[in-house]
KOLVEX-480258 format. One record per atom (N, C-alpha, C): x, y, z. Coordinates in pm, whole numbers, plus 50000, padded with zeros to 5 digits. Example, Ala and Ser with C-alpha at 12.3 -4.5 7.8 and 13.67 -1.06 7.14 Angstrom:
<pts>
513194943150780 512304955050780 513204967050780 512854977550708 513674989450714 512905000350787 
</pts>
This chain:
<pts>
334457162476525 335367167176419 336267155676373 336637152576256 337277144576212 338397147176260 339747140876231 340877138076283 341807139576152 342517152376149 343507154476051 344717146976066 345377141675961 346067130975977 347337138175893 348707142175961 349457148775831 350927139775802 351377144775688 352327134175643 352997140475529 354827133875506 355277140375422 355677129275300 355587135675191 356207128075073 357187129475046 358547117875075 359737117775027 359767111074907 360677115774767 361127107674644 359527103974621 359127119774605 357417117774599 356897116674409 358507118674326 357987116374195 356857126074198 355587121374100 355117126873976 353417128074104 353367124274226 352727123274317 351467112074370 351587099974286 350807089874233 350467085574431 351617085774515 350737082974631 350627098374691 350927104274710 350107118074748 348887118974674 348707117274636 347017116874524 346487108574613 346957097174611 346177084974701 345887086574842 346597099574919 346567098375045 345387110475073 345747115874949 344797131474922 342927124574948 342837114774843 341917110874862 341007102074954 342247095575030 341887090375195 342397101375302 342007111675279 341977128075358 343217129475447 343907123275385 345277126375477 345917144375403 346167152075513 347337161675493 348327165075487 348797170475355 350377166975332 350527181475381 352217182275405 353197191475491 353767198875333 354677184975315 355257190575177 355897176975094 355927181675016 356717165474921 358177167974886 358897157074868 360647160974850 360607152874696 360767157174606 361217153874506 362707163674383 363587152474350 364287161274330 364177165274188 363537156074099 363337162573954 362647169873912 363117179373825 361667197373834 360647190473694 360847178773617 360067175273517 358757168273622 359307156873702 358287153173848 357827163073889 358547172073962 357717179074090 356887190573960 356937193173851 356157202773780 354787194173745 354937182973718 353707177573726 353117173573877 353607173174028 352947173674127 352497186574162 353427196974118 352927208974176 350977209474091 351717210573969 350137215873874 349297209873972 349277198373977 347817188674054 347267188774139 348787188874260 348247185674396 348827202574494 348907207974425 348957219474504 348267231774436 348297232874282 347727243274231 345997238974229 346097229874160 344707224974171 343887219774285 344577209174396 343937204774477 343967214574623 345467220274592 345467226674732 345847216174883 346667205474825 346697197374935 347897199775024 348857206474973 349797209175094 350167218075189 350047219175272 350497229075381 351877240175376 352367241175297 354007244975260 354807249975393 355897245975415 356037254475482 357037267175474 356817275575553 357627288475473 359147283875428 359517280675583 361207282875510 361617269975364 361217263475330 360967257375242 360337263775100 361297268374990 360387265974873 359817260874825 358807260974744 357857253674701 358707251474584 359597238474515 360057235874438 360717222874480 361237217274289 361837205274360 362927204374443 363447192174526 364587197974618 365187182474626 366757183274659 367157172574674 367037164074827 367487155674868 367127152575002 368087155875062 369247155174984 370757156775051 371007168375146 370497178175000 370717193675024 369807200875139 368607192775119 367497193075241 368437189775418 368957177975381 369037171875525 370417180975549 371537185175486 372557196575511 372347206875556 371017214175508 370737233875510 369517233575603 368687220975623 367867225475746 367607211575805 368727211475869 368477197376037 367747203776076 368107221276126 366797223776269 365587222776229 365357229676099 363977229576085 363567214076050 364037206676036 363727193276041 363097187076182 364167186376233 364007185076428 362817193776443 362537211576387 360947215876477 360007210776410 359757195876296 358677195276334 358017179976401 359347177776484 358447162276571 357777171276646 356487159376643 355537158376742 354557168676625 354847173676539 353497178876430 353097168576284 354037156776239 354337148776139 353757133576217 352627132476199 351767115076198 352497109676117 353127111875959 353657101075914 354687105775759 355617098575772 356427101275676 356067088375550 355817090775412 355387081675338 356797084375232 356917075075144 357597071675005 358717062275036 359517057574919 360537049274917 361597058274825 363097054274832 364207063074746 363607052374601 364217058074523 364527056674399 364847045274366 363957033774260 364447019974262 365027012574171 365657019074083 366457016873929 367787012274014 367867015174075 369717004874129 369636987474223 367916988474250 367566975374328 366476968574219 366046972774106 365056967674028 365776954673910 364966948173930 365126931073837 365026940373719 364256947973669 364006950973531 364996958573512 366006959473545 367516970173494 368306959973533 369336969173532 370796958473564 371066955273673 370636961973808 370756960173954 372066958373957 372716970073989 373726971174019 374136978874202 374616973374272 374926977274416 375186989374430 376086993274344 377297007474319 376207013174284 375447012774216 374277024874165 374277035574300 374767049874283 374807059774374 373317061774439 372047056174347 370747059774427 370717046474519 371157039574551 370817027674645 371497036374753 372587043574787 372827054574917 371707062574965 370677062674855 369847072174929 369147068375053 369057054075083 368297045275201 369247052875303 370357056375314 370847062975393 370747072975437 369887082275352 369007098975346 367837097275374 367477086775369 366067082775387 365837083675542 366687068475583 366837066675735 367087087875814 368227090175777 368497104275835 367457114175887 366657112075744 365447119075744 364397115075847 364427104275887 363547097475996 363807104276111 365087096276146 365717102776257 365677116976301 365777122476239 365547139976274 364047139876283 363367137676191 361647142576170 360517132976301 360827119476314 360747109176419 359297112376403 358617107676285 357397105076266 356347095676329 355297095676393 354457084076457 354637068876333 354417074276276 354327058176108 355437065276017 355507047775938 356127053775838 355527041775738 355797046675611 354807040975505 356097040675418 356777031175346 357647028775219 357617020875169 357707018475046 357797015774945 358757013774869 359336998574750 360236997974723 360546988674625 360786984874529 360806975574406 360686955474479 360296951974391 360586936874465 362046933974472 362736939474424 364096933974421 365086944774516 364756950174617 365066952474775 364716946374851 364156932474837 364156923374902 365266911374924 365676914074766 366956903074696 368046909474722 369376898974738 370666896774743 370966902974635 371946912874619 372926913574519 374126901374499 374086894774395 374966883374417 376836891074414 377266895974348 378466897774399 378456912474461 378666911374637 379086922974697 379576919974790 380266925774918 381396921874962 380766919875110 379346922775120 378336917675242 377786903175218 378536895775119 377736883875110 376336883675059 376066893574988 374566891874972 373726902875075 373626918175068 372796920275155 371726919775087 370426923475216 369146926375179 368916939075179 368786950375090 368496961575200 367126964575273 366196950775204 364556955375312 365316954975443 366436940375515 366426937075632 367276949175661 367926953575637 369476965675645 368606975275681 367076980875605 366616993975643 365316986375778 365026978175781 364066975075946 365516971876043 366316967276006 367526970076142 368006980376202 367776994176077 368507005776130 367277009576179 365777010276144 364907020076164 364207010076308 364867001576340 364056990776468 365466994576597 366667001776578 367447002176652 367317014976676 367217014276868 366927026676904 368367030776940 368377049676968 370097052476977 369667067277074 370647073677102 370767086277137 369467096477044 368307099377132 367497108677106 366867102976986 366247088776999 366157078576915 365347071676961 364067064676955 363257057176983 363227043476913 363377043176813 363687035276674 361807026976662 361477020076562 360417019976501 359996999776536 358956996076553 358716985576521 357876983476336 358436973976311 358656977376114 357796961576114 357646961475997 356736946075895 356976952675786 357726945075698 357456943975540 356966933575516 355746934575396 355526924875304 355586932875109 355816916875077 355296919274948 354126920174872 353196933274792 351626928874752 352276934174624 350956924674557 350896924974449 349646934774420 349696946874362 348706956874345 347686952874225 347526942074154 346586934774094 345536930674143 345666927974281 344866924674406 343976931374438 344516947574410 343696959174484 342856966874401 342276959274259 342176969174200 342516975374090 343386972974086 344776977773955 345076965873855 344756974273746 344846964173618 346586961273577 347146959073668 348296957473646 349186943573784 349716935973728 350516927873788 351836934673836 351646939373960 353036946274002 352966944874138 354056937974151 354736936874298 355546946274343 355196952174455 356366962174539 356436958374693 357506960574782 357746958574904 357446967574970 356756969375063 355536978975165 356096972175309 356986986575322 357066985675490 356316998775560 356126992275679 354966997675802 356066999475925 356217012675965 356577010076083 356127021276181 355777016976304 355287021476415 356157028376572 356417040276569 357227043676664 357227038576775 358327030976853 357947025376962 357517030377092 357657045377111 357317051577197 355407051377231 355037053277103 353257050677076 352847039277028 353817026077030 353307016176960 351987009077087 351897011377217 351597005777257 350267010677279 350077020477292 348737027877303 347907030077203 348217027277037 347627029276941 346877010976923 347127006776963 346806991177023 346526982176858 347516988476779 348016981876684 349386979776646 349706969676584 351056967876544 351146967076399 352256972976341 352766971376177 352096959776123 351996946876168 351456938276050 349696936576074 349226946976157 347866950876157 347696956875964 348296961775953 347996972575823 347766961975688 348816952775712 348506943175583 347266932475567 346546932675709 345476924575750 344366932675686 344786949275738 343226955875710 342976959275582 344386960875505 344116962975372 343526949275270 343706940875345 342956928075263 341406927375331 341336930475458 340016928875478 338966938575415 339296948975401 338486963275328 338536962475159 339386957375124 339896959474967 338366957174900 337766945774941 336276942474855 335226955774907 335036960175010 334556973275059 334986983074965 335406984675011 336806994774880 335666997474757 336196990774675 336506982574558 335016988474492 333896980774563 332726980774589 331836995174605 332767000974696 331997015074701 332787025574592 333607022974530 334227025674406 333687023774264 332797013674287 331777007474147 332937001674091 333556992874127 334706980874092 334526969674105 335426959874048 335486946874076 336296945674162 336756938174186 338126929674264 339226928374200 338666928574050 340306926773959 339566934673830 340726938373751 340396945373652 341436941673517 340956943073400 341806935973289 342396950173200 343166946973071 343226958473033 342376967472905 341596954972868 340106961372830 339476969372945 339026965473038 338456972673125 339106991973151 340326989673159 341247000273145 341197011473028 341137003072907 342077015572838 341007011772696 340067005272685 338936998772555 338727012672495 338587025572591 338107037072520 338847046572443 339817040672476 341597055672431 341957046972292 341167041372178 341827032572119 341727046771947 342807044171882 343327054171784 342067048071692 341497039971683 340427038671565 338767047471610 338977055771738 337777059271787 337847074071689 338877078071631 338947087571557 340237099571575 341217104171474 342317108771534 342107124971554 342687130871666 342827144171593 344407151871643 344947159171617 345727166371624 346057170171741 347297161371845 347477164972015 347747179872038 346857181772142 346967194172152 348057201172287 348767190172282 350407196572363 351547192072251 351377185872128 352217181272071 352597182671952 353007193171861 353167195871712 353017183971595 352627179971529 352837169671445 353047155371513 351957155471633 351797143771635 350297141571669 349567128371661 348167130071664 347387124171809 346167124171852 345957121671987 344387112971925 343587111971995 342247101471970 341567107572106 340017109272064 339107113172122 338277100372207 337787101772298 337177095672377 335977083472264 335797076772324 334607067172301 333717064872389 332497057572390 331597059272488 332637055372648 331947051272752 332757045372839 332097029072851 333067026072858 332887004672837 333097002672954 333267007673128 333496999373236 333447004973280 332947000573428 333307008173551 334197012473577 335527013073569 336677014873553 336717027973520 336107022273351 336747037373289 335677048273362 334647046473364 333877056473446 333877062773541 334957053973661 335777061573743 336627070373711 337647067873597 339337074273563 338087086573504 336967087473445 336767093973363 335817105873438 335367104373556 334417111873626 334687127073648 335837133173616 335827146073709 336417152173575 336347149073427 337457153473313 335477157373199 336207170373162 335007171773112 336057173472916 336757169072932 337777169172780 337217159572704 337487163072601 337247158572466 337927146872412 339387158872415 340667150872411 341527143672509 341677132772508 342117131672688 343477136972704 344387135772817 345447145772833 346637137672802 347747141472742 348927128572723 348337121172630 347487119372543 347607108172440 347717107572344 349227113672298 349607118372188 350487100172132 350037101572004 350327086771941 351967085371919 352587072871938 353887073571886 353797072471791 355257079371701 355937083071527 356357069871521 355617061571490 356307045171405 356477043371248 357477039271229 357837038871077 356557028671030 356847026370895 355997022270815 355907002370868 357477003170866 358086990070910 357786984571016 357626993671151 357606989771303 355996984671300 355386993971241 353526992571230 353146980171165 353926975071059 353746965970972 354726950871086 355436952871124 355816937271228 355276940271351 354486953271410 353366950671514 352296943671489 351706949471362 350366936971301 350666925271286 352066920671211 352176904271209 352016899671376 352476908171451 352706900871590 351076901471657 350636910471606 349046913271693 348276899371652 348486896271501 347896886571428 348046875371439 349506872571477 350176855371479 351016854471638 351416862071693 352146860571802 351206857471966 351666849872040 350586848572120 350786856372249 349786863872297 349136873372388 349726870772548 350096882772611 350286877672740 351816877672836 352386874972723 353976869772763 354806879872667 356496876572704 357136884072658 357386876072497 357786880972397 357816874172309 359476857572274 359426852572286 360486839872267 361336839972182 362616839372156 363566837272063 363286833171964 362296823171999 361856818471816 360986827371775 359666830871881 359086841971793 359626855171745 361036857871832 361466872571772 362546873971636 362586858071635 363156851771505 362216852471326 361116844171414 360356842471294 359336856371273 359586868071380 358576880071323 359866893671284 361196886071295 362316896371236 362186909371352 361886904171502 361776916771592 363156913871651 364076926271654 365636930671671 365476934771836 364476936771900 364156944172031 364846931172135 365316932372253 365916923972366 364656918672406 363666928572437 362376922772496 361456931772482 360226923272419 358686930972357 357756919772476 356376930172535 355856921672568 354416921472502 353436913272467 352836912572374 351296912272446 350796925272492 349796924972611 348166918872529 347516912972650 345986909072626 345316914872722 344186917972623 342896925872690 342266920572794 342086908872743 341786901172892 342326903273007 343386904273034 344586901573155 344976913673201 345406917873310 346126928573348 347506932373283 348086946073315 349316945473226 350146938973303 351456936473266 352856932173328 353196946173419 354016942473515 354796956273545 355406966073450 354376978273455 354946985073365 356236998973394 357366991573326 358957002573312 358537016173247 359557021073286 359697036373237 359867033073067 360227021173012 360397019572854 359217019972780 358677027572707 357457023072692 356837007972548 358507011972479 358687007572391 358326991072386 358456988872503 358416974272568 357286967272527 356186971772527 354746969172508 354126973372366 353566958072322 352546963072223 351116960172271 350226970072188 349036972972253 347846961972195 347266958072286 346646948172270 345616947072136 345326955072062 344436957271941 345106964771851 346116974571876 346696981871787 347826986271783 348716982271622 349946983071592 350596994571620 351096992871772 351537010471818 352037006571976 352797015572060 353047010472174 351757016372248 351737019072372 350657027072480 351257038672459 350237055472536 350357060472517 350177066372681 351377079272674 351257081172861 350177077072924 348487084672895 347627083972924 347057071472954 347127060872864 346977044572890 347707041272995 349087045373016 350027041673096 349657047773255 349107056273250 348357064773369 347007057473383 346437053473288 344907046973333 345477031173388 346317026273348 346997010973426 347247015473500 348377025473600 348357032273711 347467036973781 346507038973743 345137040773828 344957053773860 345677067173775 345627081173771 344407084773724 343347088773762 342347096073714 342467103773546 342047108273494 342197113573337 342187126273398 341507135773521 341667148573476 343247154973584 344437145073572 345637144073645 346337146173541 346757158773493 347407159273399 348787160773425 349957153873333 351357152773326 352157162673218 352817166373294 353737178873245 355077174373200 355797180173094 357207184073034 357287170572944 358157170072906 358657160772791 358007148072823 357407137772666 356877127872685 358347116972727 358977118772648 360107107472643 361977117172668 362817107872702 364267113072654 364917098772642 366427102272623 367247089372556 368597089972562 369047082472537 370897081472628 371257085272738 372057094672733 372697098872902 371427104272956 370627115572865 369767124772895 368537114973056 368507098072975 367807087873102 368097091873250 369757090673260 369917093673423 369407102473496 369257114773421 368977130173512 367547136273457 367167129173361 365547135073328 364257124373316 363267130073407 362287124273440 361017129473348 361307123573198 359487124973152 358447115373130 357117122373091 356047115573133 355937101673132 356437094073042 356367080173029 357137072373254 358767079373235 359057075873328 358247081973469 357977093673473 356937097873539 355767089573635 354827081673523 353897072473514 354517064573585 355707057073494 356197039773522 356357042273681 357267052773746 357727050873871 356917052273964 355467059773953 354847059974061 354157047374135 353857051974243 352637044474354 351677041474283 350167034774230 348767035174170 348527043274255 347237053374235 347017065674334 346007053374422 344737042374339 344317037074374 344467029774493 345607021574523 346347013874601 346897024674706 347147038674660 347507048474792 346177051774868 345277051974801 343997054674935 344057043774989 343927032774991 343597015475022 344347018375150 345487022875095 346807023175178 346697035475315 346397045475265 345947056475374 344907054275473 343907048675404 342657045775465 343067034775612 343837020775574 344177012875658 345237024575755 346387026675742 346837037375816 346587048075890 345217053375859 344427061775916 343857050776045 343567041176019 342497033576095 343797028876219 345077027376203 346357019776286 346197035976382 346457048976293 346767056476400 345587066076493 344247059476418 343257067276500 342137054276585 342677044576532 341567036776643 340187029276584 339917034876415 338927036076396 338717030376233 
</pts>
């Protein structure tokens, strides 16, 4: 009999690694997410459709905060060591991310503190997190001189205490371009191993970053993949000249029908979706103007990079920062902005669905509630665009399960 492997998703978002763990047969308990625009698109997927979580009673099945979680049920927290192989996710990374303002004070950088809590009570065999590259970096003015919080969270989770074992931890940095994923994105991946079982599982935390490079071409391979993937390979088929028609989640705005499939790639994202229309690829409302200095830029601006002062001079673009993607190449790390990006053939930004096929979401993973919001509405609402940007690649979460499976079973 195989070996059920179970595990919970904290700040599990829109479920991009629960998908991934789903598909390296790991069993989830339950996921903690606190936004109902997120957890309405994890529920549809991975519980209505896939059936992957276990719920447990005293727990609603809804979104939940962690806070309110770790206040109203310590005990039931505490009954379930010794049933939880592994706690997976990272908090929230808009207060430690280079691509925002990184600010210290940001109230979600406390959550590493709900995070840790959550350990401590639940005292999982592994733990799997995840975390922007820039939780690795110094905040330059704070009154710690510069902390780190990667080193701040392996100090607390490596120090054992009262009814406390504490964890042997490895972070590294990968770049998920590596694995698969048509996208250049770095995140910080810590591993840590309870010290009570570290010795008998006759692996250690920086076993995991070994096996995931040794398997990745295996992987990859029995996937009908390459090793690397561009963003032709990705998204060649979702293009608005394949023919428009009328989105069918979206009033007066228009969506584009499939084209043959051009890659292995797409033949994967595309295997289990028997639609017409694909899901989310409703076109953005661009003025006459925005469409007309996307073509000068598609035409004269060069591919790849973000665009230069002189070029945002001489193409009259008012934006802080446009990045000007090629088909050839993988994308840049892609933000919750979507605005950021023009599309490599056509005067228009991406569209969720593109933004989900660079994420490595399958097409028949469909995303729920509002495509976009704006001003204050940013802080407290999570739609599809941000949805996408914040997750795990589901891709890179099997890679990831699979090696983890192999640390805690031997095999």
């Amino acid at each position: 009999m195989p070996v059920i492997n179970t595990y919970i998703d904290l700040f599990a978002g829109c479920g991009g690694l629960s998908l991934g763990l789903n598909q390296s047969e790991w069993q989830g308990l339950f996921a903690i997410e606190k936004s109902p625009f997120a957890f309405k698109t994890l529920k549809h997927n991975l519980i209505d459709n896939l059936g992957h979580f276990n719920w447990p009673d005293w727990l609603e099945t809804k979104n939940h905060d962690i806070n309110s979680l770790l206040k109203n049920n310590q005990q039931q927290l505490k009954g379930l060591r010794g049933t939880v192989d592994m706690v997976a996710g990272g908090p929230p990374c808009q207060g430690f991310s280079t691509a925002g303002r990184r600010e210290e004070s940001d109230h979600r950088n406390a959550l590493i503190s709900s995070y840790i809590q959550f350990i401590r009570l639940v005292q999982p065999k592994i733990i799997f997190f995840e975390n922007v590259k820039g939780f690795t970096q110094r905040f330059d003015k704070n009154k710690s001189k510069g902390i780190k919080y990667s080193e701040f969270v392996q100090a607390k989770l490596r120090r054992s205490g009262k009814d406390f074992e504490g964890y042997e931890v490895c972070g590294q940095l990968i770049d998920f371009s590596q694995f698969g994923v048509p996208q250049k994105r770095t995140r910080f991946i810590l591993v840590g191993i309870r010290k009570d079982i570290f010795q008998s599982l006759h692996h250690t935390p920086e076993d995991f970053f070994e096996l995931i490079k040794t398997h990745r071409k295996e992987f990859l391979i029995n996937k009908g993949l390459g090793l690397t993937a561009n963003l032709k390979d990705a998204i060649s088929d979702l293009l608005e000249k394949n023919g428009t028609v009328q989105s069918p989640d979206s009033k007066g705005f228009l969506s584009s029908v499939y084209s043959k499939v051009q890659s292995p790639y797409q033949k994967l994202m595309r295997s289990k979706t028997t639609q017409e229309i694909p899901d989310s690829h409703r076109f953005a409302h661009h003025s006459a103007g925005t469409v007309q200095m996307f073509q000068n830029l598609l035409d004269a601006a060069p591919k790849g990079k973000k665009l230069s002062d002189a070029d945002k001079e001489l193409f009259n673009v008012k934006k802080r920062g446009l990045f000007m993607l090629d088909a050839a190449k993988p994308a840049p790390t892609l933000t919750s902005h979507p605005d950021d990006y023009v599309h490599f053939s056509e005067p228009r930004i991406l569209s969720v669905r593109e933004y989900a096929r660079i994420q490595t979401f399958p097409d028949w993973f469909e995303f729920k509630d509002k495509y976009t919001t704006g001003g204050i509405l940013r802080k407290v609402e999570v739609p599809r665009y941000t949805q996408v940007g914040n997750a795990i690649p589901p891709l890179f979460g099997e890679q990831a399960g699979l090696a983890l499976k192999q640390i805690l079973n031997g095999r």
